[in-house]
N, C-alpha and C positions, 0 to 999 in steps of 0.2 A: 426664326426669332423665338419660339417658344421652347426651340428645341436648347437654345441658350441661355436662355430662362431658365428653365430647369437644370441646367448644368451650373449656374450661378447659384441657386437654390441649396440645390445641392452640396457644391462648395463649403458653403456658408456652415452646414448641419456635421462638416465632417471634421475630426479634432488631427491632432497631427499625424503626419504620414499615414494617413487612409482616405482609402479610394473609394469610388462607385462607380457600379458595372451600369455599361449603355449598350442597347440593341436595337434595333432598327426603333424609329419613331412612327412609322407607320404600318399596316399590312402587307407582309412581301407578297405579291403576286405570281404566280407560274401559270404554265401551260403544261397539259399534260406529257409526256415524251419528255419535257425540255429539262437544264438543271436551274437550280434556286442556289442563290449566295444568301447566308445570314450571316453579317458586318456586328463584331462584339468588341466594345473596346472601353478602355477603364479610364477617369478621368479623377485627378489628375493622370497624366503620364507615367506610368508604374511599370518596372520590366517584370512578366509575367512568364518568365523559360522556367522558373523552379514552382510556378503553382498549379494549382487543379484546374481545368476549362472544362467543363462538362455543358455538353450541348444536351439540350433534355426535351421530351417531347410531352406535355403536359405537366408530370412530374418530376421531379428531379433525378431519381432513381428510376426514370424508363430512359434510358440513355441512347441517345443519338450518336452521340461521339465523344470520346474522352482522351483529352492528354493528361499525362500525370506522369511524374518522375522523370520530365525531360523528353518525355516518349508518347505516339500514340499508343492506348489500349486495345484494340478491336476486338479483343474476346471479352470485353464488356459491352459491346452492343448490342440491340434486337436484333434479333435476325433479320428483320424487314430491309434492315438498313445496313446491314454489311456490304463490302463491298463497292458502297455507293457512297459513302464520305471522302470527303476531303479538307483538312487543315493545313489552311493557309499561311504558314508564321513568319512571315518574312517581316514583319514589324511586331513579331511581340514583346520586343525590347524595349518596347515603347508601349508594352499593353493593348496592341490592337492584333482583331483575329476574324478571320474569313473563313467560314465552311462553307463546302461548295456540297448538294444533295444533288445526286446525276439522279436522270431518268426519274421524273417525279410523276406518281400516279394518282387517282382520285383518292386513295385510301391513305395518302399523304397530308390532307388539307386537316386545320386545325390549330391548335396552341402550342407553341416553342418557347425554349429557354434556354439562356444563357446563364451559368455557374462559376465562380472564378470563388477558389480558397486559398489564404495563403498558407504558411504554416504555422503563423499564431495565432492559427483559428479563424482569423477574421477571411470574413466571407461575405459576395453582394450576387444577385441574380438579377435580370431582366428578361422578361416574356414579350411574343408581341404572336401574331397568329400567320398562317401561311394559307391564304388562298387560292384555291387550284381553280384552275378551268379546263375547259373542253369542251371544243367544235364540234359537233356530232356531223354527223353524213347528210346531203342534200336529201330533201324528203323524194320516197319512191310511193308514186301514187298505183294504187293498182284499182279496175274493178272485179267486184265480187260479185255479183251479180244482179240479175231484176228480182227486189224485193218490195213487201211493203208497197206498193202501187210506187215503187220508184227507184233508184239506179243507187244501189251501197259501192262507196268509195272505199277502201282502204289505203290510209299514209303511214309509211312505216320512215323511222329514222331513229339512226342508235348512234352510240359512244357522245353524249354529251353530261357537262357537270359543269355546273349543277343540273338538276332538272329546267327544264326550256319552257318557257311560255307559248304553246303548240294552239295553233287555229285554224279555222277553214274561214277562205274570205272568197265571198261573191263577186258574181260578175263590177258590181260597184265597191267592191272594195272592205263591203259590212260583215261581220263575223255571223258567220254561220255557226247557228249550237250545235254542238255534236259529242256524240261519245268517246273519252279519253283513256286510255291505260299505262301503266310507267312500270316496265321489270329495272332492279340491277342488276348488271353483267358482274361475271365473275370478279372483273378489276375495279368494282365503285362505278360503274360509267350507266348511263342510265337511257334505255330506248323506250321508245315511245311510238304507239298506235293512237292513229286521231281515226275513227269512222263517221261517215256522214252518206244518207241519202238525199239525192236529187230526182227533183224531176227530170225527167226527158226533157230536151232544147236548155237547160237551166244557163248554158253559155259558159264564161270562161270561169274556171272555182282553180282557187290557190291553196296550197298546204304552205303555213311557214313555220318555222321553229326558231324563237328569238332566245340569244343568248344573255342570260341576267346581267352578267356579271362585262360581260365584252360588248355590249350594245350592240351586237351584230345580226344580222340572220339571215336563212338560208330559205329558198321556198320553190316550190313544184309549182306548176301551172295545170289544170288541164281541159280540154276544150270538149266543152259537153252537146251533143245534139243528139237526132233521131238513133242512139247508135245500136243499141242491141242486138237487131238483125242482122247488119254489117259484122259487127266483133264478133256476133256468134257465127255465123257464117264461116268465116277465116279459119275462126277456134276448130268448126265443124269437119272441114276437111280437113284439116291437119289431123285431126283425131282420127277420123274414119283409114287413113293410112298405116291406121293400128289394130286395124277390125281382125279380130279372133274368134275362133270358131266355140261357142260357149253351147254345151248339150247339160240338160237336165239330169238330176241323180234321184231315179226313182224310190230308190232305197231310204232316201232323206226326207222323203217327199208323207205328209200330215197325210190321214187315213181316208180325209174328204177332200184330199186334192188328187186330180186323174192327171197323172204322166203321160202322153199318147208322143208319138216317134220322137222323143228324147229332147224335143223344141215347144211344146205345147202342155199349159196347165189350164185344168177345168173345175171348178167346183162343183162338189156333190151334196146334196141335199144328207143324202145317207153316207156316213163312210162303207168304207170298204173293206173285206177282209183280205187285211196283210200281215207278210209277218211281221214278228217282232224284231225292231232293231235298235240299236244303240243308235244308229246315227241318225234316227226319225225323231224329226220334231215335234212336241207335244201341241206347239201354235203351227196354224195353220200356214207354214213356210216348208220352200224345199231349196235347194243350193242346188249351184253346178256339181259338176264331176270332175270340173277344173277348178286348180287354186293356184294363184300368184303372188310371187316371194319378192318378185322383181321386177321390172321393165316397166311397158307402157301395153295399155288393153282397152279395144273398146268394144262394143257390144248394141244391139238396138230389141226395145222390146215393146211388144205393143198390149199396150193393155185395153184397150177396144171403149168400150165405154159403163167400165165398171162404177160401181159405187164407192169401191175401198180398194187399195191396193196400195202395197210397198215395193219398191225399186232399188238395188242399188247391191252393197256387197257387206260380209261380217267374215269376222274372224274365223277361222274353221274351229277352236276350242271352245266357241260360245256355248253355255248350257243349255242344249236342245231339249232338256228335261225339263224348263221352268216356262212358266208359262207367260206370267206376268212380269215380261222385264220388258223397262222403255228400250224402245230402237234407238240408243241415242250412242255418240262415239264412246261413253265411258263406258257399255256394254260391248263393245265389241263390234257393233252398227254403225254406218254409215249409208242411211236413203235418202231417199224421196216417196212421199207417199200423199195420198189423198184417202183423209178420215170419213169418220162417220158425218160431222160437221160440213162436209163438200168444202172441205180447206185443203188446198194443198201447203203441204209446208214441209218439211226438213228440222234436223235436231243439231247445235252445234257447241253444247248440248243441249244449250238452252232450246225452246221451241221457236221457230222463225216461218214465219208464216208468207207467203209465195204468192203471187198476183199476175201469171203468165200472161201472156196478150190474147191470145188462143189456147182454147180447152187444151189438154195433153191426152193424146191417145197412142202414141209413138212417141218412145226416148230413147233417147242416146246416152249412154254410161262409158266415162271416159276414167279408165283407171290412170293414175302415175305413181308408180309405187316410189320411187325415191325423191320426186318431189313431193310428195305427199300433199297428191290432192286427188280427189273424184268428181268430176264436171259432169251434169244431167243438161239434155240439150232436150230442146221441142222440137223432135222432126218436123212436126206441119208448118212451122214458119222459119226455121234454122235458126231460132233464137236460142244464147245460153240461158237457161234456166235460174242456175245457182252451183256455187264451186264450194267443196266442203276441204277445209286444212286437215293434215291431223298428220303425227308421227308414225305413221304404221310398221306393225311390228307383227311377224309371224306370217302365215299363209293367209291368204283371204280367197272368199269365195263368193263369184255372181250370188244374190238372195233374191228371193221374190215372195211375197206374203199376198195371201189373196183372201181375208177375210170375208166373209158375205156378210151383209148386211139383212138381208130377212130371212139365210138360211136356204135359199131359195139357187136353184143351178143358175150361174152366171154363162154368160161367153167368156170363149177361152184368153187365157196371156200367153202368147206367142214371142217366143225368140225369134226374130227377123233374121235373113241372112242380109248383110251388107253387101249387096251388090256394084261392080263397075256401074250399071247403069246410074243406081241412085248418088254415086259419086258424081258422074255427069252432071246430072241434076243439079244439083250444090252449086257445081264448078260453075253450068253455067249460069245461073241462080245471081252467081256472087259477082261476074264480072264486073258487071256495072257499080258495084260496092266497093269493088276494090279501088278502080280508078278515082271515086267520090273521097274514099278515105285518103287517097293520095296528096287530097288536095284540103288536107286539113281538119277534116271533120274529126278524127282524133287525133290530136298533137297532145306533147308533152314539153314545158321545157324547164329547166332551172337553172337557177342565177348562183354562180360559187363564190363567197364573199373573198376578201382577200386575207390571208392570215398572217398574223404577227410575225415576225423571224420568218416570212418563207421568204423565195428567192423570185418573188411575182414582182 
């Protein structure tokens, strides 16, 4: 009705033999992948083979698609958009006109126009806007480990557009607050990380991601209990089927730290006289002899019951020269350490502070060089610790830092060997864990909505 009204309107304002251009009356809709039709037609009935159509994307002159002289243009188009029009003329004998835009992407959405001139000059346009959408992926929940006296979630889910109204919902249903971030992908499409800690037993916690614009959404479930011991457990042997033989490089190794058979560092009240070397660190750290480009590594180290100590591995071109630089991944570090403070915590890069269940005196160091991550386990209870991300890039090498805190000789940190026996141990540590997680104690599920145009 209104849209006749205004063509009545319109009528009325026009003097003889002239037209007005019409284009959609409301917001065309798409999906992303899918094509979009924009419907241009002139009213009264006017044959339009000898005039100008220009289809225009904001302004008139960013051109979408142009006929003229009886003919398509296409070397007046954006680039974005070649190739992917189509003019429909089967009636523009009668002034009506269809472009069809194949494969519409998020960098598509926005304001359109329709352009019609004749050749004495007289000329009408219509705009109207083109709304895109986009599904994103059912959320993947992962954890990251025991922190903060409690279990950090991470929800990862990408390629949705607009951005998604993203939540973490409790065993009842009620939003849980939590920490959100939103990159854009190269094509406009937008992912999204929700983090949230729980307690231990917190029961069943949902990630969902609702779509604005599609009223739809998509969501993860996951089922929370005693789990820590159990997952690290699991995580544990599977790592330890990666144990490499990690020896000390004395030559790397701080003036007050004592290298003794190429598995054992000690602090010295006095340094020592050694020589000079480049590849001796001015802080009180020394690296392996081994460094990995690639694969999968693990290692175990016991740090006994020091006051200070760092765990974990750096880059081999880190400046061994500087003294005061944070252990954090944008230096080239990735550990675990316990400060002067009796905190244990980790850098990522921000500081993140660590609440094990049991003291650490034995760790587990799980390199994965192409997934890009380093996993610290608490031998004394097979619990994971904390999992650190990061893109690594270059050689890396076991690190260990043994600051003293009064200055005063500590006990040694010892490189463990991983034995078959302590394998055993684990294996049979876990059995009873395994069978329990079979039956539920960690599940996962989600629900995949049904999509417009699919074939469900």
């Amino acid at each position: 009705m209104a849209l006749m009204l205004s063509l009545v309107l319109s009528l009325l304002k026009l003097g003889s033999g002239q037209w007005q251009v019409f284009g959609p009356n409301k917001a065309v809709q798409a999906l992303v992948g899918e094509d979009a039709a924009f419907s241009c037609f002139l009213s009264p009935k006017t044959n339009a083979e000898a005039m100008e159509v220009r289809f225009f994307r904001g302004q008139r002159f960013s051109v979408v698609h142009l006929y003229r002289d009886g003919k398509d243009q296409p070397f007046m188009q954006m680039p974005q958009y070649q190739g992917r029009t189509k003019l429909v003329k089967d009636s523009i004998a009668e002034g009506r006109l269809s472009l069809r835009l194949e494969n519409i992407t998020a960098l598509d959405a926005g304001l359109y126009g329709c352009w019609i001139g004749s050749q004495s000059s007289y000329y009408q346009e219509a705009t109207w806007e083109l709304q895109v959408s986009a599904l994103g992926s059912v959320p993947l929940i992962s954890i990251v480990g025991y922190v903060d006296r409690g279990i950090q979630l991470l929800c990862r889910s990408s390629g949705w557009f607009p951005r998604p109204m993203a939540k973490w919902k409790g065993p009842q249903g009620q939003d849980l607050s939590a920490d959100s971030r939103t990159d854009t992908n190269m094509h406009g499409l937008f992912d999204v990380e929700l983090s949230l800690t729980v307690q231990e037993n917190a029961g069943s916690v949902s990630c969902s991601m609702q779509h604005a614009h599609l009223s739809q959404e998509v969501e993860s479930r996951v089922q929370i209990g005693d789990w820590r011991r159990k997952h690290g457990q699991a995580e544990l042997r599977d790592a330890r089927k990666q144990a490499v033989e990690v020896t000390l490089d004395p030559e790397t190794a701080h003036p007050q730290l004592c290298v003794s058979d190429l598995k054992t560092v000690t602090h010295r009240k006095a340094p020592q006289d050694m020589p000079p070397s480049e590849k001796r660190f001015i802080r009180k750290s020394v690296v392996a002899s081994q460094n990995f480009q690639a694969g999968r590594h693990y290692w175990e180290v016991d740090v006994g019951h020091n006051q200070r100590w760092y765990v974990g591995v750096c880059q081999d071109n880190v400046n061994r020269r500087k003294k005061n630089v944070t252990l954090s991944p944008n230096h080239g570090y990735w550990v675990l350490g316990l400060n002067a403070e009796n905190l244990y915590f980790t850098l990522n890069p921000h500081f993140i502070s660590l609440c094990p269940r049991t003291p650490l005196t034995q760790i587990g160091v799980f390199l994965d060089y192409e997934c890009g991550t380093i996993s610290f386990f608490n031998i004394n209870d097979q619990s994971l610790i904390y999992t650190l991300t990061c893109r690594f890039e270059g050689l890396l090498r076991p690190y260990i830092e043994y600051p003293s805190h009064n200055e005063q000789n500590g006990t040694p940190i010892v490189i463990c060997p991983v034995t078959q026996e302590s394998e055993r141990k684990v294996s049979w540590q876990s059995a009873s864990a395994i069978a329990e997680a079979s039956n539920s104690e960690f599940s996962s599920q989600a629900t995949t909505p049904f999509l417009p145009g699919s074939d469900a």
